[in-house]
C-alpha positions in Angstrom: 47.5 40.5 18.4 45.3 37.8 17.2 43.3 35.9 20.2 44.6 32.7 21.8 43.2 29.5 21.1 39.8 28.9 23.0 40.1 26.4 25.8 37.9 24.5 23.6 40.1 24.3 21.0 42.5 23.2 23.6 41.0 20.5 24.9 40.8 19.3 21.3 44.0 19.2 20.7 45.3 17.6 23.8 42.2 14.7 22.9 44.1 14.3 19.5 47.7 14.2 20.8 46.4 11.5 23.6 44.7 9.5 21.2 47.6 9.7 18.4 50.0 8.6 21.2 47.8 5.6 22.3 47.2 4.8 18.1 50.9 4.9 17.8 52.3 3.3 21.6 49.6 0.8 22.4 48.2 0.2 25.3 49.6 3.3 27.9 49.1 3.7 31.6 48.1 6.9 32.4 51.4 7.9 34.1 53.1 7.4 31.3 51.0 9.7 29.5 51.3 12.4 32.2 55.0 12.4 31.5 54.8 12.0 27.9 52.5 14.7 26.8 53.2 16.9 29.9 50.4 17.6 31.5 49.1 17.1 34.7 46.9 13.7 35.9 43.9 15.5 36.5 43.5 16.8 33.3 44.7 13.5 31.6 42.2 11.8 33.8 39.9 14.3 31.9 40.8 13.6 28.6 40.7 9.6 28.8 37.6 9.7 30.2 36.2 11.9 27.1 37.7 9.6 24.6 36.3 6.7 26.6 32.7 7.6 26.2 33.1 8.1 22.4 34.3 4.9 22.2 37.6 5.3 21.1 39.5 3.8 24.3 39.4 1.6 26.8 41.0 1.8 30.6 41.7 -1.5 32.7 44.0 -2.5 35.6 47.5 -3.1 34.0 49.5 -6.6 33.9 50.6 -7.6 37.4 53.6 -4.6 38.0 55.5 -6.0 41.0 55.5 -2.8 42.4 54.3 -1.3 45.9 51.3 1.0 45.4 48.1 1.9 43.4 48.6 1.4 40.1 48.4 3.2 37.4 44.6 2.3 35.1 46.1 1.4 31.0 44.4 3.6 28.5 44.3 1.1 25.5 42.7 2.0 22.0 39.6 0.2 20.8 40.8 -1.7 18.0 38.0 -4.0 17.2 35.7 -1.0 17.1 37.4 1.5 15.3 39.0 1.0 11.8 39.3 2.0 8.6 39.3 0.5 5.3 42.4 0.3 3.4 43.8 -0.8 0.1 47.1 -1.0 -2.1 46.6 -1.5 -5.8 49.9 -2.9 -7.2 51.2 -3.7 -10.5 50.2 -7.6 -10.1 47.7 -7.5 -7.1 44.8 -5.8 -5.6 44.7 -6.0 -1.5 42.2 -4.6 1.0 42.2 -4.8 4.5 40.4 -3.5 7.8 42.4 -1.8 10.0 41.9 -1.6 13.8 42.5 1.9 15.7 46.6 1.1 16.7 47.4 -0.3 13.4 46.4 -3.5 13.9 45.2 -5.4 10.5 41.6 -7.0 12.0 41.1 -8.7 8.7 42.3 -8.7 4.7 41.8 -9.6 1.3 44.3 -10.3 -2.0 43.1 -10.5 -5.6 45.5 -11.2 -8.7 45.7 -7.8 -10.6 46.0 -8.5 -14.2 48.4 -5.7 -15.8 46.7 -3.6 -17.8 43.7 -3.5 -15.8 41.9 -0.1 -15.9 40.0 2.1 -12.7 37.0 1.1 -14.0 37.7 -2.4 -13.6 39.6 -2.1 -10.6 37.0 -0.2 -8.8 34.6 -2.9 -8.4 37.0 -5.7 -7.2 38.6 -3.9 -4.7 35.2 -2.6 -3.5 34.0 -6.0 -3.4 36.5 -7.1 -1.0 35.8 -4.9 1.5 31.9 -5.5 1.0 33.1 -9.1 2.0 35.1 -8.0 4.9 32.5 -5.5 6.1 29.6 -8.9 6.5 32.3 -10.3 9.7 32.5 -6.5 11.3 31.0 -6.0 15.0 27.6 -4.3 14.6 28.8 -1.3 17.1 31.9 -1.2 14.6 33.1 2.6 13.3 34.2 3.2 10.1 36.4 6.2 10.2 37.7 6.4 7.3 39.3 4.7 3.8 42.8 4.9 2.5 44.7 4.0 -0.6 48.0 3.4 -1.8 48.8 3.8 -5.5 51.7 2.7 -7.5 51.7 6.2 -9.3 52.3 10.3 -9.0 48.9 10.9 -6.7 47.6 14.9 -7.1 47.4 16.1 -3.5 44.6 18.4 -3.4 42.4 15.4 -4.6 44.0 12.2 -5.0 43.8 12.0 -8.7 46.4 9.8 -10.3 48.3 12.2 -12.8 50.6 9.6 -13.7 51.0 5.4 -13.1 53.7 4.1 -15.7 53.5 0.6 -14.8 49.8 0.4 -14.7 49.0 2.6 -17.8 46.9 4.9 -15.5 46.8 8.6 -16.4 44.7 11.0 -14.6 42.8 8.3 -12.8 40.4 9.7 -9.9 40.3 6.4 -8.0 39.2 7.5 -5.2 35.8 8.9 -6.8 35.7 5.7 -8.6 35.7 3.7 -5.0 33.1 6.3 -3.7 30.4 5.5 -6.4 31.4 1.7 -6.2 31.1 1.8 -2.1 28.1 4.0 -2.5 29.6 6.4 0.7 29.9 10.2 0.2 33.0 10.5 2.1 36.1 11.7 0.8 38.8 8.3 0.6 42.6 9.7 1.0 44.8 8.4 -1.9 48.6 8.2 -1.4 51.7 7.2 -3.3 52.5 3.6 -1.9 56.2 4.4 -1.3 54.7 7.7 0.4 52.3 5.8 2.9 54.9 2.9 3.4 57.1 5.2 4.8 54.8 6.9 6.9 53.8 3.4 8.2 57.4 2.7 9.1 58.3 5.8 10.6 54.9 5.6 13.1 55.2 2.4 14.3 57.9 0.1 12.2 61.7 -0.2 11.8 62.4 3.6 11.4 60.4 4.4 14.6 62.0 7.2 16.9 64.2 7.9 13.5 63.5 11.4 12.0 65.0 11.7 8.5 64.7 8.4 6.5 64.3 7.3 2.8 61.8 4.6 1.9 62.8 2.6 -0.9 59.9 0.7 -3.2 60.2 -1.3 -6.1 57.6 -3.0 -7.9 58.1 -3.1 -11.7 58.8 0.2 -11.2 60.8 2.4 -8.3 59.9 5.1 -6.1 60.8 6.6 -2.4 58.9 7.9 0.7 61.4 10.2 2.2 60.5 11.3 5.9 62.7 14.7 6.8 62.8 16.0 10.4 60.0 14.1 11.0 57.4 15.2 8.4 56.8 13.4 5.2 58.1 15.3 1.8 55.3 15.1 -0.7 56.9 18.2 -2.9 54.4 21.1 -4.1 51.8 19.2 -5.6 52.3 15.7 -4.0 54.8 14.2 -6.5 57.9 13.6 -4.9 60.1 10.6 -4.4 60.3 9.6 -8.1 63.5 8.2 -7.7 63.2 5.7 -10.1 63.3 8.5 -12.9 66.6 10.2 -11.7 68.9 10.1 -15.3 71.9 8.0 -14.7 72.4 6.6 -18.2 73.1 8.8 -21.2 71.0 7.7 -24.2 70.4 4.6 -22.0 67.7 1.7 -22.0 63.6 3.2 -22.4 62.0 3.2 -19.5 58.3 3.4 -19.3 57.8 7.1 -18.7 59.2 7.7 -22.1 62.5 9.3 -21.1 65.8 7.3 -21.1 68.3 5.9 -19.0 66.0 6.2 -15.6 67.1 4.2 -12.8 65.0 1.7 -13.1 65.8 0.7 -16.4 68.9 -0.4 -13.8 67.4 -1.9 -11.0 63.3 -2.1 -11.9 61.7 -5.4 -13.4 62.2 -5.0 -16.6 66.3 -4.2 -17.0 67.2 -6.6 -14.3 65.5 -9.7 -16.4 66.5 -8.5 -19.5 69.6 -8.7 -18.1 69.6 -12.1 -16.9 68.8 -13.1 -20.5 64.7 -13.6 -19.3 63.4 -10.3 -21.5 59.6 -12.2 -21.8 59.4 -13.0 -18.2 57.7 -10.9 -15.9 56.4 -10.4 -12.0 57.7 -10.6 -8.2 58.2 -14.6 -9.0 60.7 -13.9 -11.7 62.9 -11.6 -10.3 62.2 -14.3 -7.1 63.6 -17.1 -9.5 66.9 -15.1 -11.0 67.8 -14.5 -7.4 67.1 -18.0 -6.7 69.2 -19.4 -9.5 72.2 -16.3 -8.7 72.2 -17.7 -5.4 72.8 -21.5 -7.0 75.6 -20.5 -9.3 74.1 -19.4 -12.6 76.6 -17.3 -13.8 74.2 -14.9 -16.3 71.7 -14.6 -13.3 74.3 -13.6 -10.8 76.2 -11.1 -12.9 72.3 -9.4 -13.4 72.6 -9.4 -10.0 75.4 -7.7 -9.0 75.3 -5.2 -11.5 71.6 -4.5 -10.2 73.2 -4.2 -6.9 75.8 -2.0 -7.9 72.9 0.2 -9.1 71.0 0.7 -6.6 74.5 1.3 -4.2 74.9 4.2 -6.5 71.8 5.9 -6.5 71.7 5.3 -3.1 74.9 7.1 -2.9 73.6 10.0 -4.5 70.5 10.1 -2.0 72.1 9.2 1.3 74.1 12.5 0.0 71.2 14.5 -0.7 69.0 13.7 2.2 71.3 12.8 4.8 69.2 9.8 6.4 69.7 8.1 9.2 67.9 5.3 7.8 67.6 3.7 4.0 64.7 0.9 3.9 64.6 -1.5 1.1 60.8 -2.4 0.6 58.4 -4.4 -2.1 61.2 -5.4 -5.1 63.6 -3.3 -3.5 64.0 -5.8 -0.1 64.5 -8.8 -2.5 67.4 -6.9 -4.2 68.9 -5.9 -1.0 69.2 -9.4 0.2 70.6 -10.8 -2.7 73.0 -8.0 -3.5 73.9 -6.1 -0.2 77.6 -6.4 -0.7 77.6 -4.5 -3.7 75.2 -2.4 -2.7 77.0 -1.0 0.7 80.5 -1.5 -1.6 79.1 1.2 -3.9 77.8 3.1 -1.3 81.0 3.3 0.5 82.7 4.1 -2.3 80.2 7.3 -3.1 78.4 8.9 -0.6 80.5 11.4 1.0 81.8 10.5 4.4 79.9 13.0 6.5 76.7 11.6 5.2 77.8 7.8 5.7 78.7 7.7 9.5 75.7 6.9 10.8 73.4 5.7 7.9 71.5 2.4 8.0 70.1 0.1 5.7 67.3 -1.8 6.6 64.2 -3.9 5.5 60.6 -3.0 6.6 59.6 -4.3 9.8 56.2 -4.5 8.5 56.8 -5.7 5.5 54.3 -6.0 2.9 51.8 -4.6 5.5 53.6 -1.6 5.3 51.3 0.2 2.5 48.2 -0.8 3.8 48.9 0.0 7.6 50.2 3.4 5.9 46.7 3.5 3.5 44.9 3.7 7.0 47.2 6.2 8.7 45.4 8.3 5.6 42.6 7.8 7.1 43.0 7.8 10.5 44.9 11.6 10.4 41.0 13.2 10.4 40.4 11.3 13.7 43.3 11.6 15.4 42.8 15.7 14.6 39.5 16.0 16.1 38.8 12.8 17.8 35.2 14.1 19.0 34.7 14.6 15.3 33.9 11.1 15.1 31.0 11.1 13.7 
């Protein structure tokens, strides 16, 4: 029989799953951890009081209760101390931003991403945003840790980006690009934006308490986070949720990974503008503007539309049947969409996903919205803390 796990190892691992719960809940009384992570008040008493004097929480008297007896000290994380860095590098922009232990954004920067822009140039930009940030952080601050979200198939093991179609990135190692630029030895956690957006959602967004749930990005491209029985699907090497590539078109329009008839030739960027008779136009304000001029009566606009929404009803048809979510979110290009096309979109989806799978699906945009890739970037980062919270160093 192979030993037990040391009472050391113990006591790490009810640290983590205190901390996680506080990161995720907020501000908790300690009761309410007792019941929640079942274990008695002594030993929660214990653990706060560990995680205290690392820093990493805070206890007070809780808001006036209105109840009769002693009550219960609020364990509360340290969000001004403890962040991590975080960034999502989109087709059209760059964004950094600190972010506080609890998933609170302290501070952030955007930057206009030319397309075409390569690692080596993005590197430094991004880098110098948080270089800016770091000259307003508390001198007892803690870094813990830097997270980024990519538009693009994102290796595992390592973070390289095998593959970015809408960037022109192939086997990009960002993350040892941000390294050198930073000039920090430790390892920054690279993610598929879609991935980490879902993550974000499920922790602490709309799809919180929900345990099987499909994430749905556009940008000029689409892909999905998918979150099943509670645990992100990242596939073998870390490539799922390419959605955008699934073949629904025979001999159809060229997408930009070379094949034909993808998805997104449907419902990305580029096919719904060409559609609406604007082929040279390009970026979030374009497809902003069809919907715009759809929604005023423009006849060629609002046909691009629908038929775009009829689109993405029918691969969403085909997922809600493969998945069986409880929850569909429409986030980045994909929210916009939603909005403008959401009859045809749950009309197709009526009409195709099989019953069984239908009854208690929901469609819904992300409660954090465009936060949702960066607060997910730092969940990245965060995952080595809340493992090992003494490990803080």
């Amino acid at each position: 029989m192979p030993p037990g796990p040391s009472q050391d190892e113990i006591r790490r691992q009810n640290l983590g799953a205190l901390l996680r719960h506080v990161h995720v809940h907020g501000a908790t009384s300690r009761a309410e951890l007792t019941t929640a992570l079942g274990l008695n008040r002594s030993t929660i008493g214990a653990l706060t009081a560990d995680l205290a004097g690392a820093g990493l929480v805070s206890e007070g008297a809780p808001k006036e209760t209105g109840r009769a007896g002693r009550p219960s000290p609020v364990v509360r994380p340290e969000s001004n101390r403890i962040h991590a860095y975080a960034y999502s590098i989109e087709v059209d922009r760059l964004r950094a931003a600190r972010v506080g232990l609890g998933g609170v954004v302290l501070d952030r920067r955007e930057l206009d991403r030319p397309r075409g822009l390569l690692v080596a140039e993005a590197a430094p930009l991004l880098a110098g945003a948080v270089k800016e940030m770091q000259q307003h952080v508390p001198a007892d601050a803690v870094c813990v840790g830097t997270g980024v979200a990519v538009c693009g198939m994102v290796r595992r093991d390592d973070g390289l980006v095998r593959l970015a179609p809408t960037t022109g990135w192939v086997d990009e190692p960002i993350g040892a690009a941000l390294s050198a630029e930073l000039g920090i030895d430790a390892p920054i956690t690279v993610g598929n934006v879609a991935d980490v957006a879902a993550f974000a959602e499920h922790a602490r967004g709309v799809a919180a308490g929900c345990d099987n749930v499909v994430y749905l990005y556009g940008d000029v491209g689409v892909g999905a986070g998918i979150i099943a029985g509670g645990r992100r699907v990242t596939g073998h090497g870390g490539y799922s949720g390419e959605v955008g590539h699934m073949k629904l078109v025979r001999d159809g329009e060229r997408c930009e990974c070379g094949s034909r008839g993808c998805w997104e030739t449907q419902i990305g960027e580029n096919g719904l503008l060409r559609n609406a008779g604007r082929p040279g136009a390009q970026g979030r304000e374009a497809l902003l503007a069809v919907f715009d001029a759809a929604d005023r009566g423009d006849a060629r606009a609002g046909a691009a539309v629908r038929q775009a929404g009829d689109w993405l009803g029918f691969g969403v048809a085909n997922l809600v049947n493969i998945f069986n979510p409880e929850m569909v979110i429409f986030g980045g290009t994909m929210r916009d969409l939603y909005l403008a096309a959401a009859a045809q979109i749950r009309s197709r989806l009526n009409a195709n996903a099989l019953t069984a799978c239908l009854e208690h699906v929901r469609l819904r945009t992300p409660k954090l919205g465009d936060d949702a890739a960066l607060v997910g970037a730092a969940e990245l980062a965060f995952e080595r803390l809340l493992a090992d919270p003494l490990d803080i160093g």
